[in-house]
LOVOSE-737400 format. One record per residue: residue in one letter; x, y, z of N, C-alpha, C, O, CB in turn; residue number from 1. Coordinates in nm, 4 decimals. Glycine has a CB too. Example, Ala and Ser with C-alpha at 12.3 -4.5 7.8 and 13.67 -1.06 7.14 Angstrom:
REM residues 2
code=A | nc1=1.3190 | nc2=-0.5690 | nc3=0.7800 | cac1=1.2300 | cac2=-0.4500 | cac3=0.7800 | cc1=1.3200 | cc2=-0.3300 | cc3=0.7800 | oc1=1.4236 | oc2=-0.3319 | oc3=0.8465 | cbc1=1.1308 | cbc2=-0.4473 | cbc3=0.9046 | pos=1;
code=S | nc1=1.2850 | nc2=-0.2250 | nc3=0.7080 | cac1=1.3670 | cac2=-0.1060 | cac3=0.7140 | cc1=1.2900 | cc2=0.0030 | cc3=0.7870 | oc1=1.3409 | oc2=0.1138 | oc3=0.8039 | cbc1=1.4084 | cbc2=-0.0598 | cbc3=0.5725 | pos=2;
END
This chain:
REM residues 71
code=X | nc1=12.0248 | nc2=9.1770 | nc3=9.5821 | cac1=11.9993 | cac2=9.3154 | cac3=9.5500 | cc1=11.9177 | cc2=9.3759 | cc3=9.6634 | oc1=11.8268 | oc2=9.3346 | oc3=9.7354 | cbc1=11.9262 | cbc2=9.3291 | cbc3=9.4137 | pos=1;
code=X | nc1=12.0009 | nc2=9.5157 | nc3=9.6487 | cac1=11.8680 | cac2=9.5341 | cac3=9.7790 | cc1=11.7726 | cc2=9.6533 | cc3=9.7217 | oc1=11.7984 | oc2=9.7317 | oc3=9.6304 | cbc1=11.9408 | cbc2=9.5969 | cbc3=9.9660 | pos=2;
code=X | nc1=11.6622 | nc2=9.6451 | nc3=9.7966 | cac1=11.5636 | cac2=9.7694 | cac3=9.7413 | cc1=11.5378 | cc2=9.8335 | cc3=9.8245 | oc1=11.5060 | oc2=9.7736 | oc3=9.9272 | cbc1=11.4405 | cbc2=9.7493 | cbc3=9.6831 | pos=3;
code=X | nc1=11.5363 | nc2=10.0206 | nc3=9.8297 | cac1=11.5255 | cac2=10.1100 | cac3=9.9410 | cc1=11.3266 | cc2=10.1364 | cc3=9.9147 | oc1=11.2749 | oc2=10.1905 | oc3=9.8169 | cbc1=11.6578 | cbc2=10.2772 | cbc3=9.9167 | pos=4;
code=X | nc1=11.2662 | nc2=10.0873 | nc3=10.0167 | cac1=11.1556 | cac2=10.1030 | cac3=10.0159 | cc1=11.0660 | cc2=10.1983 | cc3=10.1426 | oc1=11.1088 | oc2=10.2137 | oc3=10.2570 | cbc1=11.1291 | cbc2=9.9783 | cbc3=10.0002 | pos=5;
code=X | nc1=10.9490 | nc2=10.2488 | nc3=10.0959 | cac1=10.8565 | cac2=10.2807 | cac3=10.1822 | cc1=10.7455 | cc2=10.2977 | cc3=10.1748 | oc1=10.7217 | oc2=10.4013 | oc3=10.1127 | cbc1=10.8739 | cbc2=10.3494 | cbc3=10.2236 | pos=6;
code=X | nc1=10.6234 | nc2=10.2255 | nc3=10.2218 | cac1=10.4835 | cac2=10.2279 | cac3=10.2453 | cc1=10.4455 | cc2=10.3494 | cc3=10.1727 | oc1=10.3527 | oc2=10.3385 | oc3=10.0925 | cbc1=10.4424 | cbc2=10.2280 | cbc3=10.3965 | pos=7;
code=X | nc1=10.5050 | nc2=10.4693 | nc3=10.1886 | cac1=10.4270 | cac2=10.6332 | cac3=10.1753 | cc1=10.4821 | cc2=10.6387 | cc3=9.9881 | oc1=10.4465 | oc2=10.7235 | oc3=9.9062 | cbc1=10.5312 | cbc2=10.8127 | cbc3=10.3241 | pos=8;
code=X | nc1=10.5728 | nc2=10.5242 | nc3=9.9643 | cac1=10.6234 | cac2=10.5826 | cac3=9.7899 | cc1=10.4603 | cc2=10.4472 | cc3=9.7022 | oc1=10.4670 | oc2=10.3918 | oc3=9.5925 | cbc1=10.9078 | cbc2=10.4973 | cbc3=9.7226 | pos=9;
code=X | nc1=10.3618 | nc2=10.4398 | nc3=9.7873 | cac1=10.2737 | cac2=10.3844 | cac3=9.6703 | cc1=10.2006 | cc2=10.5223 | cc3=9.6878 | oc1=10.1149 | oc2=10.5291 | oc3=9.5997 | cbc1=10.1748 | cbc2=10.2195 | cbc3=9.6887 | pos=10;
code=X | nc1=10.1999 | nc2=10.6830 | nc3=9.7999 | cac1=10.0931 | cac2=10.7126 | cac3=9.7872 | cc1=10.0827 | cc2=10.8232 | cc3=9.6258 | oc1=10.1843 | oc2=10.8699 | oc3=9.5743 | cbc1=10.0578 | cbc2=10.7693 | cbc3=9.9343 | pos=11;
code=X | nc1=9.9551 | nc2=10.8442 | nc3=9.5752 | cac1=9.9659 | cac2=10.9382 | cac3=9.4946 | cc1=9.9277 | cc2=11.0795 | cc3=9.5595 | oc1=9.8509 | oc2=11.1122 | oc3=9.6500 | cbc1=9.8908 | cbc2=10.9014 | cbc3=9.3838 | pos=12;
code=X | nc1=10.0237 | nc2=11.1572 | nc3=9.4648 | cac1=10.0665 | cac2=11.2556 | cac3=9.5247 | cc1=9.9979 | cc2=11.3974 | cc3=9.4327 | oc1=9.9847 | oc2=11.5099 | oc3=9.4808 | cbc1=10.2302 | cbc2=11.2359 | cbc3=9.5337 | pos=13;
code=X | nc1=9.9610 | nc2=11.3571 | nc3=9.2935 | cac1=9.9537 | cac2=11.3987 | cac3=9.2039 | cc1=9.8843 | cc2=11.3364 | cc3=9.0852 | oc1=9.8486 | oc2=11.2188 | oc3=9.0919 | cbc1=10.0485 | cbc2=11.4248 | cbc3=9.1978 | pos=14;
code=X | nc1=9.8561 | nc2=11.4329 | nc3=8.9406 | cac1=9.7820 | cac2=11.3580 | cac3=8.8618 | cc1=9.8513 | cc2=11.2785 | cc3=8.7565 | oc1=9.7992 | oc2=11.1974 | oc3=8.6799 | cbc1=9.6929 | cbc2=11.4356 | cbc3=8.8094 | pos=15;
code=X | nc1=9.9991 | nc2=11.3201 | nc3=8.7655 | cac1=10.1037 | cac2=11.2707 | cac3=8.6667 | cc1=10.0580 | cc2=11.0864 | cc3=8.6679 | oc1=10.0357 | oc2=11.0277 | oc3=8.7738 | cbc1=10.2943 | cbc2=11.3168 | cbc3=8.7355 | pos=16;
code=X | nc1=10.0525 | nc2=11.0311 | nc3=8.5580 | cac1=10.0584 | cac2=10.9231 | cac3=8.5317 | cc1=10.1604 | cc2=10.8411 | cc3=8.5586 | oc1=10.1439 | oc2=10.7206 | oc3=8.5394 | cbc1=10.0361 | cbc2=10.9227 | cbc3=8.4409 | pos=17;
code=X | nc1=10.2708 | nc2=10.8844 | nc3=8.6024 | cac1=10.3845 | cac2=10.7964 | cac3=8.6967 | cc1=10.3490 | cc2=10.7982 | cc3=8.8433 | oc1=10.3980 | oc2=10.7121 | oc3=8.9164 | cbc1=10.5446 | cbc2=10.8620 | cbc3=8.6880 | pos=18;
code=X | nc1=10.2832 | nc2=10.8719 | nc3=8.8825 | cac1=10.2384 | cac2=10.8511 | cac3=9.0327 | cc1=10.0911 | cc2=10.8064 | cc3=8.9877 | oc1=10.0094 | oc2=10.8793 | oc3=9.0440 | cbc1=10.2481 | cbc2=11.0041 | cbc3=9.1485 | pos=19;
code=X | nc1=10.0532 | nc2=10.7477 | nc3=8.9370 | cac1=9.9344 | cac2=10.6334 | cac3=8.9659 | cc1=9.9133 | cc2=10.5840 | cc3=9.0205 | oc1=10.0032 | oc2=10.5004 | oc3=9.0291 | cbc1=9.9064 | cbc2=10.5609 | cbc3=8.9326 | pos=20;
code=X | nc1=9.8085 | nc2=10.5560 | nc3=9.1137 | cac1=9.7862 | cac2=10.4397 | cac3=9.1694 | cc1=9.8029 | cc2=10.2732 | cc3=9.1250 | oc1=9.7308 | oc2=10.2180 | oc3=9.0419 | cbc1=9.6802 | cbc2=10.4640 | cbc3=9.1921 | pos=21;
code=X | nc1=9.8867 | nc2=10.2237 | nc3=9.1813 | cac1=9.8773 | cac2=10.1059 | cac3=9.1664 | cc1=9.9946 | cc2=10.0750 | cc3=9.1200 | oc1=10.0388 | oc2=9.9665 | oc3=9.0823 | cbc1=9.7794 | cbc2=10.0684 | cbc3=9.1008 | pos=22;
code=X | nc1=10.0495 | nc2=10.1945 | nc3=9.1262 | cac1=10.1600 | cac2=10.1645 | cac3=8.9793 | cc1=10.3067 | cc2=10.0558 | cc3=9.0529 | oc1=10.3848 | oc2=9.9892 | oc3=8.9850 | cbc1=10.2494 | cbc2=10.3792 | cbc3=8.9004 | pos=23;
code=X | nc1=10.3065 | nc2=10.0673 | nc3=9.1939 | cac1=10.4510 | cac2=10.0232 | cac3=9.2962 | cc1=10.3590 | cc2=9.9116 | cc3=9.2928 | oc1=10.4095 | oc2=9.8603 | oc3=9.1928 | cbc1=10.5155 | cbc2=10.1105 | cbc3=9.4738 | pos=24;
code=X | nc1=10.2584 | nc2=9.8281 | nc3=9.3239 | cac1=10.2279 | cac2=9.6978 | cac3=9.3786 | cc1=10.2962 | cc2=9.6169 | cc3=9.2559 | oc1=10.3932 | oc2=9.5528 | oc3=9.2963 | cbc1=10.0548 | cbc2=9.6677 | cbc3=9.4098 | pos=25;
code=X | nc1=10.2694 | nc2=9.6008 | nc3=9.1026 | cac1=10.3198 | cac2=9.5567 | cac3=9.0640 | cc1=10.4941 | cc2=9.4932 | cc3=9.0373 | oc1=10.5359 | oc2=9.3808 | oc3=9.0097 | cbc1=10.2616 | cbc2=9.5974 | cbc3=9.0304 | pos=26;
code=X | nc1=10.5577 | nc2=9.6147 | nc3=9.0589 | cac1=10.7130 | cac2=9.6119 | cac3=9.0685 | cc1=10.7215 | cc2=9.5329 | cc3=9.2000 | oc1=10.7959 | oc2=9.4349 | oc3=9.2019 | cbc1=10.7944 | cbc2=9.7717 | cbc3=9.0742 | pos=27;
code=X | nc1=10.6326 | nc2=9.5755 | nc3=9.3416 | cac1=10.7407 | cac2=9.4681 | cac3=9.4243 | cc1=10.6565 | cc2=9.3425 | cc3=9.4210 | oc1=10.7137 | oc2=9.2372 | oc3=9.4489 | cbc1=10.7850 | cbc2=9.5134 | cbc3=9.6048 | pos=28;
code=X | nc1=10.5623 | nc2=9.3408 | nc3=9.3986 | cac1=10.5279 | cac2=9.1806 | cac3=9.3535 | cc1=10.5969 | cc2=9.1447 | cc3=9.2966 | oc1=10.6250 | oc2=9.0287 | oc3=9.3266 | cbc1=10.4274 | cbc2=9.1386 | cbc3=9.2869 | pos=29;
code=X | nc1=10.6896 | nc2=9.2121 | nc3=9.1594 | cac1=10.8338 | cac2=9.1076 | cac3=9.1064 | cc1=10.9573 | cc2=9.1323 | cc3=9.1780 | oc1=11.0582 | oc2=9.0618 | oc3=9.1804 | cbc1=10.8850 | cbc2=9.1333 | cbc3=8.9418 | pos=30;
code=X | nc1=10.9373 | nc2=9.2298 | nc3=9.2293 | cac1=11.1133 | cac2=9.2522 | cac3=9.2797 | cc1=11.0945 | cc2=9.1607 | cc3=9.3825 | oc1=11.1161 | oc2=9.0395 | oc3=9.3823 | cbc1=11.1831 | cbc2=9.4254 | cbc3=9.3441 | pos=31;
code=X | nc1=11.0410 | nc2=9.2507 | nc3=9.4923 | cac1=11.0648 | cac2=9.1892 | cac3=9.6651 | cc1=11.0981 | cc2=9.0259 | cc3=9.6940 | oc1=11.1575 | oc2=8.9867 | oc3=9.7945 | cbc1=10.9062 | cbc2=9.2129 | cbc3=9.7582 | pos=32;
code=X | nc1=11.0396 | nc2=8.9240 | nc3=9.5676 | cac1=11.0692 | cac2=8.7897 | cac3=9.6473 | cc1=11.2252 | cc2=8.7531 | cc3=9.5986 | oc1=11.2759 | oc2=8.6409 | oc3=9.5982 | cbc1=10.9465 | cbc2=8.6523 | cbc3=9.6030 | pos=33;
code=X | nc1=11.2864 | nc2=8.8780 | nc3=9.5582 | cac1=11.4697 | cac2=8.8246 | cac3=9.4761 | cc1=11.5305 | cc2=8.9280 | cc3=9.5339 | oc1=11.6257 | oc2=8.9850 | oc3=9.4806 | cbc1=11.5094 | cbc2=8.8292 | cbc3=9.2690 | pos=34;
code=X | nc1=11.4878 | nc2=8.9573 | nc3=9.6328 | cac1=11.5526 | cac2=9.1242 | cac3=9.6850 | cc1=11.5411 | cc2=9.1499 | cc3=9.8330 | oc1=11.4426 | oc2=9.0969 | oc3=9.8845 | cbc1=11.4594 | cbc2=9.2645 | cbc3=9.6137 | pos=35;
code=X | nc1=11.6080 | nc2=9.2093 | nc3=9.9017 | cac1=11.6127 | cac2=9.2313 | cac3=10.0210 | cc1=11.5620 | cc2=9.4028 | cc3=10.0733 | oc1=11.6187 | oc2=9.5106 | oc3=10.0551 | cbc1=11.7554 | cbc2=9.1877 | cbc3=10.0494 | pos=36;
code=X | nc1=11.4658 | nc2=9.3773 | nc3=10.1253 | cac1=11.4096 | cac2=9.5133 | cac3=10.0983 | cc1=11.4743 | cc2=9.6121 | cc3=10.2477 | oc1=11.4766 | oc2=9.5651 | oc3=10.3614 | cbc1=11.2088 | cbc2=9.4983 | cbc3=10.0859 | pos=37;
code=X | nc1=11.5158 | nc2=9.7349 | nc3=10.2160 | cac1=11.5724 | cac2=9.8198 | cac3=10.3132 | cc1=11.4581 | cc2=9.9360 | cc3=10.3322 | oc1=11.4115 | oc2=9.9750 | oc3=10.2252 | cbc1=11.7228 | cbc2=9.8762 | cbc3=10.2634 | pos=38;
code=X | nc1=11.4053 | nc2=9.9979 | nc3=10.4500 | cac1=11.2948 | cac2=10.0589 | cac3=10.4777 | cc1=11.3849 | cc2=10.2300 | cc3=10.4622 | oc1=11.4611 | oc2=10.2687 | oc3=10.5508 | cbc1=11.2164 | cbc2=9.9964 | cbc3=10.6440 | pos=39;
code=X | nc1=11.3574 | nc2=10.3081 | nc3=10.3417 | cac1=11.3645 | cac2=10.4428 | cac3=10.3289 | cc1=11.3753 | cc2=10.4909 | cc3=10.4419 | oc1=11.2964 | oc2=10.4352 | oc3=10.5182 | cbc1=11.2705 | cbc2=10.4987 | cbc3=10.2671 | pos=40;
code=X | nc1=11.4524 | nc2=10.5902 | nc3=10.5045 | cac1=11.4672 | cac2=10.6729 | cac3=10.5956 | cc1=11.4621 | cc2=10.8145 | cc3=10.5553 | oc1=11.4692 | oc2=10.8188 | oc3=10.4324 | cbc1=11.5730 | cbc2=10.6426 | cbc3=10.6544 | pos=41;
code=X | nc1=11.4537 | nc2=10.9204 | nc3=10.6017 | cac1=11.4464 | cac2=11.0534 | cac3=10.5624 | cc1=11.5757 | cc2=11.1045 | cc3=10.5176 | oc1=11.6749 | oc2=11.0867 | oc3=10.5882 | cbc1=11.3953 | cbc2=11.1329 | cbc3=10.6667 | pos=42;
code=X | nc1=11.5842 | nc2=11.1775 | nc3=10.3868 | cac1=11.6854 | cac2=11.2734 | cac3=10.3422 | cc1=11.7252 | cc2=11.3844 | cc3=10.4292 | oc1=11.6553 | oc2=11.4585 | oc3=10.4985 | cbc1=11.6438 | cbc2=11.3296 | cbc3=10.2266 | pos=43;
code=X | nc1=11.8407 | nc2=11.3808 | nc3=10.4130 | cac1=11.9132 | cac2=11.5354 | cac3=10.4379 | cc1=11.9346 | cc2=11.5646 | cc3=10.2951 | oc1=11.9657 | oc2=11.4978 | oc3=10.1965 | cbc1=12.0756 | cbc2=11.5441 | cbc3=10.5362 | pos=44;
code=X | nc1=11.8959 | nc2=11.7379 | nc3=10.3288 | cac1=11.8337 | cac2=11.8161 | cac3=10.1993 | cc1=11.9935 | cc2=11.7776 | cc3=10.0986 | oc1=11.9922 | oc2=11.7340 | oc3=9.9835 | cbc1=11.7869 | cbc2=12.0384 | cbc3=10.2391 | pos=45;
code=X | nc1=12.0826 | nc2=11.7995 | nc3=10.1568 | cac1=12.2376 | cac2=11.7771 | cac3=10.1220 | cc1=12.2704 | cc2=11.6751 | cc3=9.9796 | oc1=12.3379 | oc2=11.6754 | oc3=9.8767 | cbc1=12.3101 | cbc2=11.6974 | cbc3=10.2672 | pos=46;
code=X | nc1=12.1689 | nc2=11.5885 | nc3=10.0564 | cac1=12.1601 | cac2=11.4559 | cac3=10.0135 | cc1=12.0561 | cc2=11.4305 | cc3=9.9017 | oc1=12.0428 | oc2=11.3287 | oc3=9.8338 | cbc1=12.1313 | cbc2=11.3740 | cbc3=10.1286 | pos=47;
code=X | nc1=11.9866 | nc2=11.5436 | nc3=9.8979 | cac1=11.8562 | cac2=11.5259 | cac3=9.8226 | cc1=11.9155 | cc2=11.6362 | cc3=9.6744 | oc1=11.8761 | oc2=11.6312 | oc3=9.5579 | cbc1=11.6864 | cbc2=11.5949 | cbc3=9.9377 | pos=48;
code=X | nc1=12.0122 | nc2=11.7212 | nc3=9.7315 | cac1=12.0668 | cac2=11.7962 | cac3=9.5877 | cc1=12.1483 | cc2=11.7448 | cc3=9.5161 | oc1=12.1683 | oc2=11.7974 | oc3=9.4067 | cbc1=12.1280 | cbc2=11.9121 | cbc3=9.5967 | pos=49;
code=X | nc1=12.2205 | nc2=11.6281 | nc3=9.5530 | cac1=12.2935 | cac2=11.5036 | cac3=9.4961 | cc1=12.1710 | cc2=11.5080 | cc3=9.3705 | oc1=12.2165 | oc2=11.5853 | oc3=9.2862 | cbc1=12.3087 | cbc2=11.3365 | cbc3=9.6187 | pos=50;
code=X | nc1=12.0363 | nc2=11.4576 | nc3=9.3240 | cac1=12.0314 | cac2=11.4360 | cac3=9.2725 | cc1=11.8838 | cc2=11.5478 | cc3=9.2091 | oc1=11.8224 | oc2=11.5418 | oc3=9.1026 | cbc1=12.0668 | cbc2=11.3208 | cbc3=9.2994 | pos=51;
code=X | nc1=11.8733 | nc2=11.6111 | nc3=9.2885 | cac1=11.7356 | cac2=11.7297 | cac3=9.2668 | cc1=11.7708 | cc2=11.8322 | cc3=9.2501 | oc1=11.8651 | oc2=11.8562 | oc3=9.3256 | cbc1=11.6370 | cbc2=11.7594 | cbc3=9.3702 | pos=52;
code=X | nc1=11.7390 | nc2=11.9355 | nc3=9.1710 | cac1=11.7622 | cac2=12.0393 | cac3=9.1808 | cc1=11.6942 | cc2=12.1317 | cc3=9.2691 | oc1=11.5822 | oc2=12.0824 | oc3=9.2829 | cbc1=11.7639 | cbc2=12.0640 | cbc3=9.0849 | pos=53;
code=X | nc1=11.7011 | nc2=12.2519 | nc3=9.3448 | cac1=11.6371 | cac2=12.3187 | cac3=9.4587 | cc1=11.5338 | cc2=12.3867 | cc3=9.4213 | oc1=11.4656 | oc2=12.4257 | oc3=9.5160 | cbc1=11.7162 | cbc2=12.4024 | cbc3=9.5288 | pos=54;
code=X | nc1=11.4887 | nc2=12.4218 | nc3=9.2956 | cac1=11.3527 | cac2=12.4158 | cac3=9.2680 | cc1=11.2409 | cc2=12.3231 | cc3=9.2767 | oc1=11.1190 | oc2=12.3386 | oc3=9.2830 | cbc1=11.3511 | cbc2=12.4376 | cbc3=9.1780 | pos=55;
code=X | nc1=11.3258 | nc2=12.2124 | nc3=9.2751 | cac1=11.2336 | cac2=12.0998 | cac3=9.2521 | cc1=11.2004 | cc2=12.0634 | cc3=9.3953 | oc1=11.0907 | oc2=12.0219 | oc3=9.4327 | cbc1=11.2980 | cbc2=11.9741 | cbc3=9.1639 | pos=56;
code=X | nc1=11.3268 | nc2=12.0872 | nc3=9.4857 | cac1=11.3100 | cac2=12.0473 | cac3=9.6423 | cc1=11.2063 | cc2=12.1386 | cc3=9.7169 | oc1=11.1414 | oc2=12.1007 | oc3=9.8144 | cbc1=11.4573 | cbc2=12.0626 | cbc3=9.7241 | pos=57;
code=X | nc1=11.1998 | nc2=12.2382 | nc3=9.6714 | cac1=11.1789 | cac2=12.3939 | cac3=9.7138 | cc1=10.9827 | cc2=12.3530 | cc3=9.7021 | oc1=10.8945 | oc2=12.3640 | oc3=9.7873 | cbc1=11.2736 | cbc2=12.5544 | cbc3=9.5612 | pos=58;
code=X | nc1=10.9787 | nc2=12.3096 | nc3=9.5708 | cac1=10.8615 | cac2=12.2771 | cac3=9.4857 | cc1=10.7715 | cc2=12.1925 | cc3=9.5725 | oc1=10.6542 | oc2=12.2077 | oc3=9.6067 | cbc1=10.9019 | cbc2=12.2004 | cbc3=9.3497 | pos=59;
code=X | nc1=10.8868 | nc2=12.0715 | nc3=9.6054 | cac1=10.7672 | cac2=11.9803 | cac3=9.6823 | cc1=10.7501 | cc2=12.0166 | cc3=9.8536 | oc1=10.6702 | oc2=11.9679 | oc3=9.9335 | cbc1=10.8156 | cbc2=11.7971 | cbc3=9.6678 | pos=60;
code=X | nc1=10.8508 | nc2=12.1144 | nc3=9.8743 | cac1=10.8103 | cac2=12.1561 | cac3=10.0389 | cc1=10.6617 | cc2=12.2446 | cc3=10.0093 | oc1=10.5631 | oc2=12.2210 | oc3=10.0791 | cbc1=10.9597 | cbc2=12.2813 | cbc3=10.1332 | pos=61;
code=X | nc1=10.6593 | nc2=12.3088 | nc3=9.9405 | cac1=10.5692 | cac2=12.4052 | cac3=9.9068 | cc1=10.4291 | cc2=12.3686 | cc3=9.8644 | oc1=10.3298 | oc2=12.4374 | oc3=9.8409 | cbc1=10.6248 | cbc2=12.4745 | cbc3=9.8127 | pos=62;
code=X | nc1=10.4565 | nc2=12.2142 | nc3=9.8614 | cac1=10.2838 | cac2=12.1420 | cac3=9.7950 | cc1=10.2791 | cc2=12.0645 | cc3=9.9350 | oc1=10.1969 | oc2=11.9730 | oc3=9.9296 | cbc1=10.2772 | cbc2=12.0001 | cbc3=9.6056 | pos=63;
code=X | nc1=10.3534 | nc2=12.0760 | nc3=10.0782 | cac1=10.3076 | cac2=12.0279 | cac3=10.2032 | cc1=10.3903 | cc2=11.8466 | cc3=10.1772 | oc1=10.3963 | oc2=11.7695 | oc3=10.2730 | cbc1=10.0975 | cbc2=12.0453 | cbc3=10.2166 | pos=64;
code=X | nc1=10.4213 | nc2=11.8240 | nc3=10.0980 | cac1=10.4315 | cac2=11.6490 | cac3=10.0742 | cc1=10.5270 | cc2=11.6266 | cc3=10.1646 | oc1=10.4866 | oc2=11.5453 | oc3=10.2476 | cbc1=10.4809 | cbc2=11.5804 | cbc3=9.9158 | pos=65;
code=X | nc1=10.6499 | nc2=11.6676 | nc3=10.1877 | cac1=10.7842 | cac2=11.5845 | cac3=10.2478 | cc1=10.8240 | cc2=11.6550 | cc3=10.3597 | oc1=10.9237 | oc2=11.6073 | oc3=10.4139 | cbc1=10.9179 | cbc2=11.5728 | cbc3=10.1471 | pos=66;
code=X | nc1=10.7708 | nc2=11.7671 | nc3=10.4183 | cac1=10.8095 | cac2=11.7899 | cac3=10.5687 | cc1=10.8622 | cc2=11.7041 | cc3=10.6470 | oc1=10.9514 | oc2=11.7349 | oc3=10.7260 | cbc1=10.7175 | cbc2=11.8209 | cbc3=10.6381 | pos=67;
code=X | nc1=10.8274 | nc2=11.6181 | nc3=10.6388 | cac1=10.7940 | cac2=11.4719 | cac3=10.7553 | cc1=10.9459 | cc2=11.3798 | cc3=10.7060 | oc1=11.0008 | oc2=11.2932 | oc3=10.7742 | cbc1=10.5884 | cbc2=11.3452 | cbc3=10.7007 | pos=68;
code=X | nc1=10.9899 | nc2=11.4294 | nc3=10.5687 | cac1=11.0894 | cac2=11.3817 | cac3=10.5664 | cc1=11.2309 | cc2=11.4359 | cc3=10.5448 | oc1=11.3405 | oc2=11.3839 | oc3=10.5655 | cbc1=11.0626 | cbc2=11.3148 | cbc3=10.5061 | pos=69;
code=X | nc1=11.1862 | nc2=11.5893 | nc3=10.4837 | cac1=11.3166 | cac2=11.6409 | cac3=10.4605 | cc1=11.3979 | cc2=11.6720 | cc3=10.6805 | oc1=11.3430 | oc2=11.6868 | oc3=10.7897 | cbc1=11.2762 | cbc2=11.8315 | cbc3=10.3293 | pos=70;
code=X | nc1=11.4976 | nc2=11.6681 | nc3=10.6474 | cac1=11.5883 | cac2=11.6866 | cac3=10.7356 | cc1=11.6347 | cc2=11.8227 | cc3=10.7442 | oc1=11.7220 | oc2=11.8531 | oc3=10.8255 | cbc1=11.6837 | cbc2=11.6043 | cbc3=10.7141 | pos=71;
END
C-alpha cells in the first residue's frame, strides 16, 4: 500500500479537533512500517476541485495556509 505523505500534514492549522496535534504520529507509527510512503507534492487547483469545493479552496488561500502549494 502506498501512503501520500508530508512533514507539513502533522502541522496544526486550526482549533478543529481533527487537526490536533499529535493526531498523524499515531497513524504512521501503524501504517508506515506495512506501507510505502510517497512524499505529497503540490496540487493543481484542477486537481484540488476533483474533490473540494472552491469555497473551501478559496477559504484556505485566504487564511495564508497553502500558497506554497496550490499551483
Amino acid at each position: 500500500m502506498k501512503v501520500v505523505y508530508h512533514p507539513r500534514f502533522e502541522e496544526v492549522y486550526n482549533s478543529d479537533p481533527a487537526v490536533k496535534a499529535g493526531r498523524m504520529e499515531s497513524i504512521t507509527r501503524e501504517v508506515f512500517p506495512y506501507s510505502e510512503m510517497v512524499m505529497a507534492e503540490p496540487a493543481m487547483v484542477d486537481n484540488l476541485r476533483l474533490v473540494h469545493s472552491d469555497w473551501h479552496i478559496e477559504d484556505i488561500r485566504r487564511m495564508g495556509l497553502t500558497m506554497r502549494w496550490l499551483c
